[in-house]
TORDRENZA-709888 format. One record per residue (C-alpha): x, y, z. Coordinates in steps of 0.001 Angstrom, whole numbers, plus 500000, padded with zeros to 6 digits. Layout:
BEGIN
XYZ;...
# end
This chain:
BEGIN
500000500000500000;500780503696499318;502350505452502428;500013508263503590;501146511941503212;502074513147506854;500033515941507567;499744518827510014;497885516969512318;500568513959512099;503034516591513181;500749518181515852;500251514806517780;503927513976517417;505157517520519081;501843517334521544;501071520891520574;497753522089518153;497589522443514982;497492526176514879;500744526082516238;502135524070514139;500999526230511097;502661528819512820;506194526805513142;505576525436509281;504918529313507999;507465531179510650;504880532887511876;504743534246515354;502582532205518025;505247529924518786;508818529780520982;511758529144519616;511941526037521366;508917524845519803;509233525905516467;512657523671516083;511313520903517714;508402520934515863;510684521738512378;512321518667513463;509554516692513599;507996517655510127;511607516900508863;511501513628510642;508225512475509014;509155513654505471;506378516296505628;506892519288502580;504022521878502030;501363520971499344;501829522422496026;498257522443495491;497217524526499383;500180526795498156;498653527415494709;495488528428496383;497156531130498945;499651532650496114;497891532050492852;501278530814491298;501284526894489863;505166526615490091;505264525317486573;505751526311483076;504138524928479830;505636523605476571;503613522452473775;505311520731470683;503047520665467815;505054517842465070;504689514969464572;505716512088467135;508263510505464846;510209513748464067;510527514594467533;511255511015468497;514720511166466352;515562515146466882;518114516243469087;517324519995469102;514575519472471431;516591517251473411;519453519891473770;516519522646474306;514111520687477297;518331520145478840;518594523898478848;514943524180480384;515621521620483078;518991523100484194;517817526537484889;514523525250486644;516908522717488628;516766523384492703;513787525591491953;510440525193492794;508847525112489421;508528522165486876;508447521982483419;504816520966481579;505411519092478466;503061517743475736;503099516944472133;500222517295469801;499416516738466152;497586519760464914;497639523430466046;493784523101467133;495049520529470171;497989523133471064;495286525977471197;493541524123473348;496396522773475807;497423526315476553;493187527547477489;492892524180479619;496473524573481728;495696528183481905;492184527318482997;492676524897485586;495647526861487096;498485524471485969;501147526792484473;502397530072485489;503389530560481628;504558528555478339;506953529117475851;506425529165472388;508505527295469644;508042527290465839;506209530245465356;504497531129462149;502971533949460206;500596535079461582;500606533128464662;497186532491466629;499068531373469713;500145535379470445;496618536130470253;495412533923472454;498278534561475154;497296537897474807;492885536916474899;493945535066478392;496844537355479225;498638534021479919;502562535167480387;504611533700477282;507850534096476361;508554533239472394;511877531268471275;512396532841468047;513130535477465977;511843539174467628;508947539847465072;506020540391467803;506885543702469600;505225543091472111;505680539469473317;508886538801474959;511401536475473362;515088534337473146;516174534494469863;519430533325467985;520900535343464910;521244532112462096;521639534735459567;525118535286460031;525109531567460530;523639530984457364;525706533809455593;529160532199457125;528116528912455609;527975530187452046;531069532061451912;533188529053453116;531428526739451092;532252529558448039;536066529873449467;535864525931448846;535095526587445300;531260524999445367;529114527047443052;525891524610442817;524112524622446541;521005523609447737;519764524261450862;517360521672452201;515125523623454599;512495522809457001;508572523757456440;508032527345455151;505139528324457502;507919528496459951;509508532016461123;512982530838461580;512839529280457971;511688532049456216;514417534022458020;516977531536457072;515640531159453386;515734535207453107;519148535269454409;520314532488451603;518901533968448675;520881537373449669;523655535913450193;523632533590447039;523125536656445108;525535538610446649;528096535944446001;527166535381442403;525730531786443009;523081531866440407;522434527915440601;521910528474444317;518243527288445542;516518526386448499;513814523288448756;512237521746451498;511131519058453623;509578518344456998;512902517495459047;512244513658458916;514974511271457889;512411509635455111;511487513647453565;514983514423453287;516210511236451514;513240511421448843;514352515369448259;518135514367448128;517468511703445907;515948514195443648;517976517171443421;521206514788443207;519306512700440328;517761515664438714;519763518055435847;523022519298436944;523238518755440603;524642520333443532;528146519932444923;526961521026448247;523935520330450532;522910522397453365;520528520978455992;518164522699458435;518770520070461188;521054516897461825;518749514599460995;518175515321457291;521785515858456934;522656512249458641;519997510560455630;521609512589453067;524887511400454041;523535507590453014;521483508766450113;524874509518448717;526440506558449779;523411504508447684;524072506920444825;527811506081444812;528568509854445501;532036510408447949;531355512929450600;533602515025450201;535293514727447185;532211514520444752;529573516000447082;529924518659450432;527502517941453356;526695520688456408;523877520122459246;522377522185461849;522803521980465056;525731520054465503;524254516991467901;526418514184468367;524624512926465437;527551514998463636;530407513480465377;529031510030465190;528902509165461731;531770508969458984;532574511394457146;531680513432460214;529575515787459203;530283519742459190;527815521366461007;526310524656462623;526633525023465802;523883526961467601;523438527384471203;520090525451472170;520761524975475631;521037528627476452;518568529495474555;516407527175476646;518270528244480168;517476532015479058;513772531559477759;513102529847481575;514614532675483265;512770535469481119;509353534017481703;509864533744485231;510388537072485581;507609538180483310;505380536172485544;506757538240488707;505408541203486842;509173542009484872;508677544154481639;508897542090478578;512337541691476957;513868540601473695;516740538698474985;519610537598471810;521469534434472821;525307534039471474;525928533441467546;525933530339466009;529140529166464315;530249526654461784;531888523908462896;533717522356459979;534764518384459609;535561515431457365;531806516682455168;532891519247453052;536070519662450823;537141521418447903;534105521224445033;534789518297442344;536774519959438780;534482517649436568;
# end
């Protein structure tokens, strides 16, 4: 059987005092001697007593946890380390606090809507942060319909909604001009979805850059970040007219299949084809060629994102906080573009 929660009264009948003074002990209120409030602290340490979360909610209005709703679909997330490397970030700046983290995953932007009005309604989060934010976005309105707190993690395009954001357009531009120095003139750029913010950014950030640098067979396509969408799209732009001699990927995943589409297709990585990912999970290190990748910092992003909603739900002003740049990382992927 299930030991039973020690309560007040447990403690009470151990110490021989009421209940009202132990209250007063618990809350270090005064009522009590000094005497008794140790012995009685002693006690309630002795029978493994700790406040209830739920009484505390009641008297402060605060649910000591924070909400985070992942709308994709279960087998991308099951295989993607950048929410593994974000939710690390998350739990180390919530660690020896008092607030948890509320996770769930959902299928379709309906469910997430409704996640955020049923925590909010039944008192369960203090805030959420928001990932993968779109155009025109109906999560920001309905933070601001419930005047949930909400801090976004992405780019700074909602004045007036706090957010963590990372600057991948230098990323994106420092990608190019190495790939360039390395004499590669045909790149594609596999990207994620285009509703996406962050890919739109990245995609607008490409083109520039490709047409600053004279790359006129440069060209961006995309996929949905699984390993089976970026295979088919490899398959197809290396089968397909003149193809690349470099592939940039929007996570690690898509850039691990590519790296065994090419091995099917009898392509050497790097000496007919160059391979970079995003990211840069151990995924990179792990497989051979290791792969070059971009380096972003998830974790802090995470870590800072926790500590900004916090203090919006204290009452702080809202903030646009930018985490450190991302940098390339490169490895055994990319070489020198193929003469012939």
């Amino acid at each position: 059987m299930r030991a039973k929660r020690p309560t007040i009264s447990d403690i009470a009948k151990a110490a021989g005092v009421s209940t009202g003074a132990v209250s007063y002990a618990l809350n270090n209120r005064p009522g009590v001697s000094e005497p008794t409030r140790r012995r009685i602290m002693d006690i309630a340490d002795r029978l493994g007593w700790v406040p209830s979360s739920a009484a505390r909610s009641l008297s402060d209005g605060r649910a000591n946890a924070i909400g985070l709703v992942v709308d994709r679909p279960a087998r991308v997330i099951g295989v993607e380390p950048y929410f593994m490397q974000l939710i690390s970030g998350i739990q180390g700046a919530l660690a020896g606090g008092p607030t948890a983290l509320l996770l769930q995953v959902t299928d379709n932007s309906a469910a997430e809507l409704a996640a955020y009005r049923r925590w909010w309604g039944e008192r369960r989060v203090d805030g959420v942060l928001l990932v993968d934010l779109v155009e025109n976005d109906p999560r920001v309105e309905l933070v601001r319909e419930l005047h949930l707190p909400a801090v976004v993690l992405g780019e700074p395009v909602v004045p007036d909604v706090p957010c963590v954001w990372t600057d991948d357009e230098v990323a994106v531009v420092e990608v190019l001009e190495y790939l360039v120095a390395l004499g590669h003139r045909r790149i594609v750029r596999v990207a994620g979805p285009t509703r996406f913010v962050h890919t739109q950014a990245r995609s607008r950030a490409f083109t520039t850059a490709a047409a600053r640098l004279g790359l006129g067979e440069a060209r961006v396509v995309h996929a949905d970040y699984s390993d089976e969408a970026a295979a088919r799209v490899t398959r197809r732009v290396l089968t397909g007219g003149t193809p690349p001699t470099a592939l940039v990927f929007d996570n690690d995943v898509m850039a691990v299949s590519a790296l065994g589409v090419a091995h099917e297709l009898n392509l050497p990585v790097p000496d007919r084809l160059s391979l970079v990912a995003w990211d840069d999970s151990a995924l990179c290190r792990l497989v051979r060629p290791a792969l070059s990748a971009v380096r972003r910092p998830i974790a802090e992003r995470g870590a800072a994102a926790v500590r900004l909603l916090l203090d919006v739900v204290a009452g702080g002003a809202p903030d646009q906080v930018k985490t450190s740049d991302p940098e390339l990382v490169p490895r055994s992927s990319t070489g020198r573009a193929p003469t012939t």
